[in-house]
Every structure is written in structure tokens, then in C-alpha cells.
C-alpha positions in Angstrom: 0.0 0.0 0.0 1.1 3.5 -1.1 1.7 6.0 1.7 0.7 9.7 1.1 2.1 12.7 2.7 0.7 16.1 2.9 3.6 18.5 1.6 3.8 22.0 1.5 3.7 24.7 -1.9 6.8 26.6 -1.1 8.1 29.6 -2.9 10.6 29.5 -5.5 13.1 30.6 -2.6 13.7 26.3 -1.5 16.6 27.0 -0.2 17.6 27.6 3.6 18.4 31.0 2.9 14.8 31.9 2.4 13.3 34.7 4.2 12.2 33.2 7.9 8.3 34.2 6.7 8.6 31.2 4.3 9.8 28.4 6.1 6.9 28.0 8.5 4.0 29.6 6.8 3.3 27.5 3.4 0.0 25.5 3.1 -1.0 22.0 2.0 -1.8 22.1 -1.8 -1.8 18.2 -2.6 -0.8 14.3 -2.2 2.6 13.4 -3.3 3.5 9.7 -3.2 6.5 9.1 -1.6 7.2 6.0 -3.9 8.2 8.5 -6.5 8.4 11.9 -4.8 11.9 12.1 -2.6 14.1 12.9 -5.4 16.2 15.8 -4.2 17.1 18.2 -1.6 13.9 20.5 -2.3 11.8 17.4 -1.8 13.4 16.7 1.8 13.0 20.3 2.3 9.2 20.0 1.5 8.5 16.8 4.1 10.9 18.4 6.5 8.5 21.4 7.0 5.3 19.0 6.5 6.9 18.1 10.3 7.3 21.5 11.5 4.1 22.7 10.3 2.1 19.6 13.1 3.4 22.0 15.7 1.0 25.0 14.9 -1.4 22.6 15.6 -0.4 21.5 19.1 -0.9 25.0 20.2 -4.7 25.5 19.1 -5.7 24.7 22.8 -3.9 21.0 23.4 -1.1 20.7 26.0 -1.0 23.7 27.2 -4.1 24.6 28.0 -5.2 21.4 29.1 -1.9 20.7 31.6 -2.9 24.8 33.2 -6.2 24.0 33.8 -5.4 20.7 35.5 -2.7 22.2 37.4 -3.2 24.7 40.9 -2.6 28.1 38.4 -5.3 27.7 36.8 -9.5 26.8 36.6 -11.1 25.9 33.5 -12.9 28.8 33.0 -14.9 29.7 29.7 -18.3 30.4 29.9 -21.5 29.8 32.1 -23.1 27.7 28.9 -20.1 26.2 27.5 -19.4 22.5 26.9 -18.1 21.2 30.0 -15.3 19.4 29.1 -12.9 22.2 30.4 -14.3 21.7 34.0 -13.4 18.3 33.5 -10.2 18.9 32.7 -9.9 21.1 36.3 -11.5 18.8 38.4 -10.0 15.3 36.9 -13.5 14.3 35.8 -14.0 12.4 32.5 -17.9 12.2 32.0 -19.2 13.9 28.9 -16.5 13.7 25.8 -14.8 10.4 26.2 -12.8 11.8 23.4 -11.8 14.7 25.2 -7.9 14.3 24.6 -8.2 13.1 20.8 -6.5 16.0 19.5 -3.6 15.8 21.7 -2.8 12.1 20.8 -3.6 12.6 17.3 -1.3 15.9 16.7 1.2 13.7 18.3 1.3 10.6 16.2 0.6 13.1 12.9 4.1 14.4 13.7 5.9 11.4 14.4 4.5 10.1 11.2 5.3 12.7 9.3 9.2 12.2 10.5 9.1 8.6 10.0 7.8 9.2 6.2 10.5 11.7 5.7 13.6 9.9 7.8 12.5 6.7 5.6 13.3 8.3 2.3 15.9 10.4 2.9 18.3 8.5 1.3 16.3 8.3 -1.8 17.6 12.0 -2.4 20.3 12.8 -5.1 22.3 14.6 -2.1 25.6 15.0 -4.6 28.0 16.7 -2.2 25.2 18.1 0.2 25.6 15.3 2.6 25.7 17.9 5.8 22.4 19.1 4.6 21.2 15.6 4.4 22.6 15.0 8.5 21.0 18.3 9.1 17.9 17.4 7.9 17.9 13.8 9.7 18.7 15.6 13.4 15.9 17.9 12.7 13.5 15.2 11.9 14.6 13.4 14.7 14.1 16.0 17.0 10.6 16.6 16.2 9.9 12.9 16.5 11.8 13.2 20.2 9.1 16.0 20.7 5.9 14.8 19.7 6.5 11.3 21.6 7.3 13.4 24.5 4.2 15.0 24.4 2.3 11.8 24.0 4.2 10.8 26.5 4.0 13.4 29.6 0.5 13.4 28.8 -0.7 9.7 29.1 2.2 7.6 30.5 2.5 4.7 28.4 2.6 5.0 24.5 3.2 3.6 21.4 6.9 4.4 21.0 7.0 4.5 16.7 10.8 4.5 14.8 8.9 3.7 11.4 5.8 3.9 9.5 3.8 1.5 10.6 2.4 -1.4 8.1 -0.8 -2.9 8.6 -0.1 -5.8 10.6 1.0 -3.0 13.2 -2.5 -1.1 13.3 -3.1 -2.9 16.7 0.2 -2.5 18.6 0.0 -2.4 21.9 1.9 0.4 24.4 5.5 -0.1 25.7 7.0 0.2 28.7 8.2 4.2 29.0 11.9 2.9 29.5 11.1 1.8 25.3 9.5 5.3 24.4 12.2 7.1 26.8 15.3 5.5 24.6 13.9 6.6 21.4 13.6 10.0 22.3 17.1 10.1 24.2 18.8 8.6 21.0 17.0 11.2 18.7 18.1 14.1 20.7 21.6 12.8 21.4 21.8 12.4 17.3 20.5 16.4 17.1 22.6 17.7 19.7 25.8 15.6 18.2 24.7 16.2 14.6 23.6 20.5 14.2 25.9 23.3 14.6 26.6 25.8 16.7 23.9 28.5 15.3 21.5 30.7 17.1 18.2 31.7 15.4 17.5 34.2 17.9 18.4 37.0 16.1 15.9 39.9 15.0 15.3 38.9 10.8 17.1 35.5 11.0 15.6 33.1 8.5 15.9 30.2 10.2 14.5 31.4 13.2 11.5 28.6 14.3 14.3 25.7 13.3 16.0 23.5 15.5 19.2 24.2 16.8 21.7 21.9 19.6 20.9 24.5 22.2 17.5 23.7 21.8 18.3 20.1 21.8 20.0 20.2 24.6 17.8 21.8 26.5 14.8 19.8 25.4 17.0 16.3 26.5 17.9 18.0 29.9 14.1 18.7 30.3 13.2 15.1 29.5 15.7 13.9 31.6 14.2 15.2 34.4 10.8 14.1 33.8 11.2 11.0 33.1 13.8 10.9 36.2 11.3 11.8 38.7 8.2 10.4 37.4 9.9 6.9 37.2 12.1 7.2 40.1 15.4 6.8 37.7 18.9 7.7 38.3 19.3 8.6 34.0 17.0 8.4 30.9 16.1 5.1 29.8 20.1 3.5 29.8 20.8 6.0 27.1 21.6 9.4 29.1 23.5 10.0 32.4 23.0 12.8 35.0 26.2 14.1 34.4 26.3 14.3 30.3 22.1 15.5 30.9 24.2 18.7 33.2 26.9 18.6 30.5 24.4 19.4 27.9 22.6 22.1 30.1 25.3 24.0 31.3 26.9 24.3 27.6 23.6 25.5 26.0 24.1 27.9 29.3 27.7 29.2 28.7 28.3 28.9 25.0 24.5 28.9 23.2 24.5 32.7 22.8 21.2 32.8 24.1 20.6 35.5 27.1 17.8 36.8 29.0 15.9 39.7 28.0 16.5 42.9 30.7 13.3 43.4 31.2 10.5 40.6 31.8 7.7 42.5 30.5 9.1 43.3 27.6 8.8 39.1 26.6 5.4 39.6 26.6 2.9 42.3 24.0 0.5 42.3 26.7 2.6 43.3 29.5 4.6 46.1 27.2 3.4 46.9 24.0 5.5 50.0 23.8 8.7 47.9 24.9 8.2 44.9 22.9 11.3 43.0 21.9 10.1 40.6 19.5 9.3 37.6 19.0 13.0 36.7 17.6 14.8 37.4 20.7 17.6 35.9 22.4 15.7 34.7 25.0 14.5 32.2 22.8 15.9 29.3 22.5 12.9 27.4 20.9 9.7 28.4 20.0 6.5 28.1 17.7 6.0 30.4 14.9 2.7 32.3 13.6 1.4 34.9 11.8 -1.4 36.4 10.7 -1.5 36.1 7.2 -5.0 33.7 7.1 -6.8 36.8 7.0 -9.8 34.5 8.2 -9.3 31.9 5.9 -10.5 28.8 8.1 -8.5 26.4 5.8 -5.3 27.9 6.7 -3.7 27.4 10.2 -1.1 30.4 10.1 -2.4 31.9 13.0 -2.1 31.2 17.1 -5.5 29.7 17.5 -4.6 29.4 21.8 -5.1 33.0 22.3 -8.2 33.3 21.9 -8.8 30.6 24.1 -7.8 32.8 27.1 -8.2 36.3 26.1 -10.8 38.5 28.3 -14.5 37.2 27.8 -17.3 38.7 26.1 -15.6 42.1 24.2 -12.5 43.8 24.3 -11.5 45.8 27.4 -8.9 48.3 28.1 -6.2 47.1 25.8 -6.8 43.5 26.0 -8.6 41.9 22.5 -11.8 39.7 23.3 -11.6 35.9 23.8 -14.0 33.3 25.4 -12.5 33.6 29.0 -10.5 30.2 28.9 -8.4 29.0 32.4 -9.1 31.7 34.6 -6.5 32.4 37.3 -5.9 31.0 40.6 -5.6 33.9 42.8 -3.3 31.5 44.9 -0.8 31.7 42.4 -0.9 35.5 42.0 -0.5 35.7 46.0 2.6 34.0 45.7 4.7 37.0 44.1 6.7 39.1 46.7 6.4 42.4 46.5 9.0 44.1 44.0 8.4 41.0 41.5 8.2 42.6 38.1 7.1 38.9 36.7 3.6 39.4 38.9 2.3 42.5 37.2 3.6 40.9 33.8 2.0 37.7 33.9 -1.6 38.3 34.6 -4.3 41.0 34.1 -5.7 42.2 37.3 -8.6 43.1 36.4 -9.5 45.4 39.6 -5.9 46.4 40.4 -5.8 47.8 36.5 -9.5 49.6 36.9 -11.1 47.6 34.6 -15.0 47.1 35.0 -15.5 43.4 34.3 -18.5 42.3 35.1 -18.4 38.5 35.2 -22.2 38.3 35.1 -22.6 40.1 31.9 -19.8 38.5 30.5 -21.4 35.4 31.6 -17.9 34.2 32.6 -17.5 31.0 34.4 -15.5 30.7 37.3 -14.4 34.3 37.5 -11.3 34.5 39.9 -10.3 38.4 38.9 -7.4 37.6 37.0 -6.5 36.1 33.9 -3.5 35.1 31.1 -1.5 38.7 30.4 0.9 36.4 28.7 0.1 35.8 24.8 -3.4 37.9 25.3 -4.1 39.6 22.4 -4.1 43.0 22.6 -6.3 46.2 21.1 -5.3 49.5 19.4 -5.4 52.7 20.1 -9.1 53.2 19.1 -10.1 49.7 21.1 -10.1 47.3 18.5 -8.3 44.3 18.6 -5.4 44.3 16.4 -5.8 41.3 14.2 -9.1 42.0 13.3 -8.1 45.8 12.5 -5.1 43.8 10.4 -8.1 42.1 8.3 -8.3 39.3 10.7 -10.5 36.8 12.1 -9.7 37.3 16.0 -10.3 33.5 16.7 -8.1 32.5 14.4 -5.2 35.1 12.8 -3.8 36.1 16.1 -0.1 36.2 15.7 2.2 35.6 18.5 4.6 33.0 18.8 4.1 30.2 21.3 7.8 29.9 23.5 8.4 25.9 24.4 12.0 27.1 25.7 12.8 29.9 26.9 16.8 30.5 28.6 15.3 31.3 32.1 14.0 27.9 31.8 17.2 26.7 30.5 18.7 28.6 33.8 16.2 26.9 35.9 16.4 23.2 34.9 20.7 24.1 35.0 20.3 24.8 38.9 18.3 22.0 39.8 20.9 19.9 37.5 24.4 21.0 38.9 22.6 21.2 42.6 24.2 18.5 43.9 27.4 18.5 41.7 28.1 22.0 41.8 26.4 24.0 44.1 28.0 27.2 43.5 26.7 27.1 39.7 23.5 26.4 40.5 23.0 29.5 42.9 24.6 31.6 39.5 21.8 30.2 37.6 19.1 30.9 40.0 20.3 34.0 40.9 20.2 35.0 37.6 16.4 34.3 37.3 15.9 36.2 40.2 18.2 39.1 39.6 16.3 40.0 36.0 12.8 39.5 38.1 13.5 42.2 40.9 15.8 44.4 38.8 18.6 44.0 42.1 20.2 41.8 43.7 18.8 41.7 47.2 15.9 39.1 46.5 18.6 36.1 46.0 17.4 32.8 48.0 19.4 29.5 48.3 19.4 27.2 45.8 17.6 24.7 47.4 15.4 22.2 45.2 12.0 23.2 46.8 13.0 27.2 46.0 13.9 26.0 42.6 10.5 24.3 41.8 9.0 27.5 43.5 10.7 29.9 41.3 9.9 27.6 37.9 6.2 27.8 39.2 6.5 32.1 39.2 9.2 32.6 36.3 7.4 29.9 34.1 3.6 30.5 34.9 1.2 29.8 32.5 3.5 28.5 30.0 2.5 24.4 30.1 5.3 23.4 32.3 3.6 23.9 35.9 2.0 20.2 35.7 4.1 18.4 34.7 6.9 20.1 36.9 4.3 18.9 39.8 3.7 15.3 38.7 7.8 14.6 38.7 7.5 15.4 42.1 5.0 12.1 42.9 1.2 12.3 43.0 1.6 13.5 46.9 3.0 16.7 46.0 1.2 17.3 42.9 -2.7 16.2 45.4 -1.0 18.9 48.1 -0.8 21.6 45.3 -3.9 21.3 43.2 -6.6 20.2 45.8 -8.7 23.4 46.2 -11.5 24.0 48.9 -13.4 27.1 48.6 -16.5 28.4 50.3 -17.9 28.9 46.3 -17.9 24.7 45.1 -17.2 26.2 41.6 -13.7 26.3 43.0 -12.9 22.9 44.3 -10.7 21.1 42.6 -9.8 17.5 44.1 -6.6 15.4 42.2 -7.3 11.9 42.5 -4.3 9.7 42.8 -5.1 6.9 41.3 -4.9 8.4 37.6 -1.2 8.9 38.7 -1.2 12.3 37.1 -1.7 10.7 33.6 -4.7 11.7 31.3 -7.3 9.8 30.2 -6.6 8.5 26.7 -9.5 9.1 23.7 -12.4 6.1 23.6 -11.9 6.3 20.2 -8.3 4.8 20.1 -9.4 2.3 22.5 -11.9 0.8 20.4 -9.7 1.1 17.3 -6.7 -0.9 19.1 -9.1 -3.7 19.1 -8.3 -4.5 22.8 -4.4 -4.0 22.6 -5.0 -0.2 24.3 -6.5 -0.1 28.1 -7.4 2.9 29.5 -5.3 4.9 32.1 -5.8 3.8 35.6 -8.6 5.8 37.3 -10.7 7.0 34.3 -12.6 3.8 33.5 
């Protein structure tokens, strides 16, 4: 049987050197069977950003969204008649969309297809004497494949590790233990961080900014490392990576990766400081998700960040935040925890009666109003109150712009102290201080590097950027059922975490029945 691909219409400009608005933002236009299609470079250029183009998808709503509003920073939010299924998501409950993580699992295994289909005919290409291209191109591939089993993977425990296409005696494979799944993705980053050079996209114009680089590799392997590590109780990741060549990796994407952190907080974020802005291409940046707004409401295309929305202000525009539908509102827990002088507080979330805006949650008919919501990646207004992307000629649920960050060199910083905290102690208070120094503006707010003030200040630094439950769930079920359980006086706020799912998600009915009987659901969600 013939497999098909969908592959991208790219410009004339098929070369690397292409301006960075082309290497992300091409469309579908047909089928190409790969029996006849991988012929040269330009073809592995095509399938290599039909790989890169699954990860505007991931962002529509998927991980991210769903890990905040499971962890304690967030509720589910939305509105009063919405579906449900985001309350679900906050209070662990799986009752009415047994399908409620499809999306996730099937974003995941489009990308790791789409890597397998291109790693398995890469050396069908007439490379001539553009063999480093063709390594480039493999560690890239692999990379993405690393990335979309990890986020199977953090999500629902157990998966279906995949190092080919599969044939269809395989339709029904069963999962593997994660030590099986954790090798694969270990020996795909090693490959990228051994096999890509020393660049840095993170400068403003670059036009490979949105590609793979080591520093990005490394940082992604140091960040598996320590999930897996802590979830499974492991002193390395899966046999293939050690603790010491996991802090090797970190500390060189630290020292020689180019990559820095912006003065200012704020200014990473439109929201916090439009007038300060640095850009999206910055060199705090070490990896992130590209998007524009070029669909110009075009529902077919999938240019634009479809999250924001998700999270923006419910029920019209106010002050100089755009409209959304009110997704994960808040935990004012989380907001409490900012010490005075934190510049990351005011930057992170609106505050709605601190900033004198008249939001009234009963009009709006917002669900599970806390008083605060995302600042970071809102979408914002212009000066006469409309929302920018729809002033732009954009659809505002669909052509908002702004780039999503996976990695970002505070996180780097972070994951670097926690680490070297047993091997080097003295590097590790360097890193956090670091963090802390940029958040205060001075150097008086510096705490000991400790492990439980690390995984505090990843909970403030990192907020609302998809990290805070899984960084909860490496710390055992205990910790994570300490954090998240929530009694309030209003039951619209309780939130219990039930063990027995041990953190993992429940997987989509739909696979289930599909697998035939070689998939069981997670434990707890039957």
C-alpha cells in the first residue's frame, strides 16, 4: 500500500536562505507519493517542513491549555453555557466527551509520522555533495519525533513508541514500557545535539528562526531527563543518558548557546509592554512556535495562534486587551505568591481590579471568575479599542499572531540549577540567581538554591507556559494532590486530584476501540 504525505507549496526561494516568513507559513496544496516523490534536496526540504508545520497545531488549545487548567494556576474557565469538558479537565472528571484528549494524541502521532515518512526516504535523495544538509535534515527530523513522543508521552504515560511507519499488521500494537518510548527520544536528541551546529536563530530577521538548533536540543534532552527521572524514580534516561552528560548538555547550551535573558520581563510579553516589545525573535528564545497572521480568516489555513483566543478577556474587548471566550481563569493562589518588588507578577496576569477595569463576570457570563487572567500571549487592542488582528483584516479567533515559546533561557537557567545542585552548588545559585536578579531588577531578592526554591521559582518565572503540571507530577502524586486540591466556600472552586490516575490523562475512547483490545485505558478514568 502506497503511503501519502501532505507536503507544502513553497516559494521559489527552496533554499535555507529563504526569508524566515517562508519556512513556516506555506500550506498543503496536494498528495505526493512518496514511492516517486523524494528525489532531491527541495523534496526533503518539503517533508521536513510538512513536520514542522504539526506544531502550529499542538498550540490551538492541546497541551497547554489542558496541563494549566489541570494544574493549581489555573481553573477551567470559559463560559457559564459552554461545553463542559474544560471543567473536566480542572476537576479530573471524565464524564461527557470520552474523546476529550483526541487532538492531543492525534497531533502527536501526525508528527511522528510525518518524520518517519520523511527519515525513511531520505536516502532516496540525489544529495551530490550536500551530505551535511542531508545529516542536518535527519537531526531535525529526529528532534521533532523526540518531541511529539514526549508530548504523548507526559500526557498519558504509556505510548506507542514509533521509529517507522507502521504497516498494517501493526494497526493494533500495543503500548510499551516508558523505558522503550524514553530510549527513542534520548537517542534522537543525542543524534541532534551531536549532529547541528553551533547557530542561534534568535536573532531579529534570521531566516531560520523557528528551526532547531543543539541549544534547543540540549535543553529539550535535559528537560526530559528530568521528567522522566522523577516520574519513574530513575537515576538517568532510559540507559541511554546520564545525570552528568544531561548537566553537561545544560550547562553548555548555558555558557556557550549565545542565548541570554531579556532585561526586562515584561518586555517578553505584547501584553505586559506593548511600547517595549522585543520581538518575538529574541535571544531569550531558544525554541519556540512560529505564527502569523496572514490567514486573514481563511478557516483552511492554520497560520495563526489559535490558543489566544482561548484565554483572552470574555465577552468584548476591554482596556487594551482583545476579546476571547475567557478560557483558564487564574488561581488567585498563584498571583499571591509574588513578593512584593516581582516585576514577573504584574507581567503575567491582568488584574482586572488592580488595573481599573469594569469586568463584570455576570454580563460577560464568565465562568469561574477569579479576577485575573492570562497577560501572557493575550491579544491585545489599538489605540481606538479594537483588537489588532481584526483591525489587520483578521478573524480574531483564528489570525492572532504571536509565537508560542516551548523554551525559553530562564527555563534553561532553571532546569541548569536544579541539575548541577548536587554537583556544583556554586553554579547552580549563578543560575538561580540570575532568574531572580532579572525579576527584581537587584540583587537583594537572591534565596538559596535549594530544590524546593527551585521548583518555586519555575512555578512564578514559568507560569502559564504548560510546564507547571508536569513540573508537579515529577515530584510524585503526593505533592502534585497537596498543590492542586482546592476548597473554597464557592464549590465552583474545588478542585480534588485523584491519585489513582497517577497524574496521567485519560486516553481518547476512540483509540481504544480502534486498538481492538491492545490499548486499556489509564488507571482511574474507566
Amino acid at each position: 500500500m502506497k503511503k501519502y504525505i501532505k507536503l507544502f507549496a513553497l516559494s521559489s526561494l527552496l533554499v535555507l536562505g529563504a526569508c524566515s516568513q517562508d519556512f513556516l507559513e506555506n500550506e498543503p496544496y496536494t498528495d505526493k507519493v512518496t514511492d516517486n516523490f523524494y528525489k532531491t534536496p527541495s523534496d526533503a526540504f518539503e517533508g521536513l517542513v510538512a513536520v514542522y508545520d504539526v506544531l502550529q497545531r499542538e498550540a490551538y488549545g492541546g497541551p497547554l491549555l489542558i496541563s494549566e487548567q489541570a494544574s493549581d494556576d489555573c481553573f477551567g474557565g470559559y463560559g457559564i453555557s459552554d461545553a463542559q469538558t474544560d471543567i473536566e479537565w480542572d476537576r479530573f472528571l471524565y464524564v461527557t466527551d470520552k474523546d476529550m484528549n483526541k487532538d492531543v494524541w492525534s497531533n502527536a502521532y501526525l508528527g511522528i509520522y510525518r518524520a518517519n515518512v520523511l527519515l525513511e526516504n531520505i536516502d532516496k535523495v540525489n544529495w551530490g555533495t550536500q551530505t551535511a544538509l542531508k545529516t542536518r535534515y535527519e537531526a531535525e527530523a529526529r528532534f521533532l519525533r523526540a518531541h511529539f513522543h514526549f508530548t504523548a508521552a507526559k500526557m498519558f504515560g504509556d505510548i506507542i513508541p514509533l521509529d517507522h511507519t507502521v504497516t498494517t499488521s501493526e494497526f493494533e500494537l500495543p503500548r510499551q514500557a516508558p523505558e522503550v518510548t524514553y530510549a527513542l527520544i534520548a537517542n534522537d536528541l543525542k543524534f541532534a545535539i551531536e549532529n547541528l551546529g553551533p547557530e542561534n536563530y534568535s536573532q531579529a530577521g534570521n531566516a531560520n528562526y523557528g528551526r532547531i538548533t543543539k541549544w534547543a536540543a540540549e535543553a529539550y534532552l535535559a528537560r526530559t531527563f528530568l521528567f522522566y527521572t522523577g516520574v519513574y524514580n530513575k537515576t538517568d534516561l532510559a540507559g541511554v543518558i546520564t545525570k552528568t552528560q544531561a548537566t553537561t548538555y545544560i550547562n553548555d547550551a548555558v555558557s556557550n548557546s549565545g542565548h541570554a535573558l531579556v532585561a526586562d520581563f515584561a518586555n517578553l510579553w505584547l501584553a505586559a509592554s506593548f511600547e517595549n516589545f522585543v520581538g518575538e525573535d529574541n535571544t531569550e528564545m531558544v525554541w519556540a512556535v512560529r505564527f502569523n497572521g496572514s490567514g486573514k480568516g481563511n478557516w483552511d489555513l492554520h497560520e495563526g495562534n489559535r490558543f489566544q483566543v482561548n484565554i483572552a478577556p470574555r465577552g468584548g474587548s476591554i482596556g487594551k486587551y482583545a476579546t476571547g471566550w475567557g478560557g483558564a481563569t487564574v488561581n488567585p493562589k498563584l498571583v499571591n505568591q509574588y513578593e512584593a518588588g516581582d516585576t514577573r507578577k504584574a507581567a503575567s496576569f491582568i488584574d482586572y481590579a488592580g488595573e481599573s477595569l469594569n469586568f463584570d463576570a455576570q454580563a460577560r457570563e464568565q465562568r469561574q471568575y477569579t479576577g485575573y487572567s492570562w497577560k501572557k500571549y493575550c491579544p491585545i487592542t489599538n489605540a481606538a479599542g479594537t483588537a489588532v488582528v481584526e483591525a489587520n483584516g483578521g478573524n480574531f479567533q483564528i489570525d492572532n499572531y504571536q509565537d508560542y515559546a516551548i523554551i525559553r533561557f530562564s527555563d534553561v537557567l532553571l532546569m541548569g540549577a536544579e541539575l548541577n545542585l548536587q554537583s556544583n552548588a556554586a553554579l547552580a545559585q549563578t543560575y538561580l540567581d540570575r532568574v531572580r536578579d532579572r525579576a527584581f531588577k537587584n540583587t537583594t531578592h537572591r534565596i538559596a538554591a535549594t530544590q524546593a526554591n527551585i521548583m518555586k521559582e519555575r512555578q512564578l518565572e514559568l507560569a502559564l507556559e504548560g510546564l507547571r503540571y508536569f513540573d508537579l507530577i515529577r515530584q510524585g502524586t503526593a505533592v502534585a494532590k497537596t498543590a492542586i486540591d482546592n476548597v473554597n466556600t464557592d464549590s465552583q472552586f474545588n478542585v480534588t486530584f485523584r491519585t489513582e490516575t497517577q497524574g496521567w490523562f485519560p486516553l481518547p475512547q476512540s483509540q481504544i476501540i480502534l486498538s481492538n483490545g491492545s490499548i486499556t485505558q489509564n488507571p482511574g478514568w474507566n
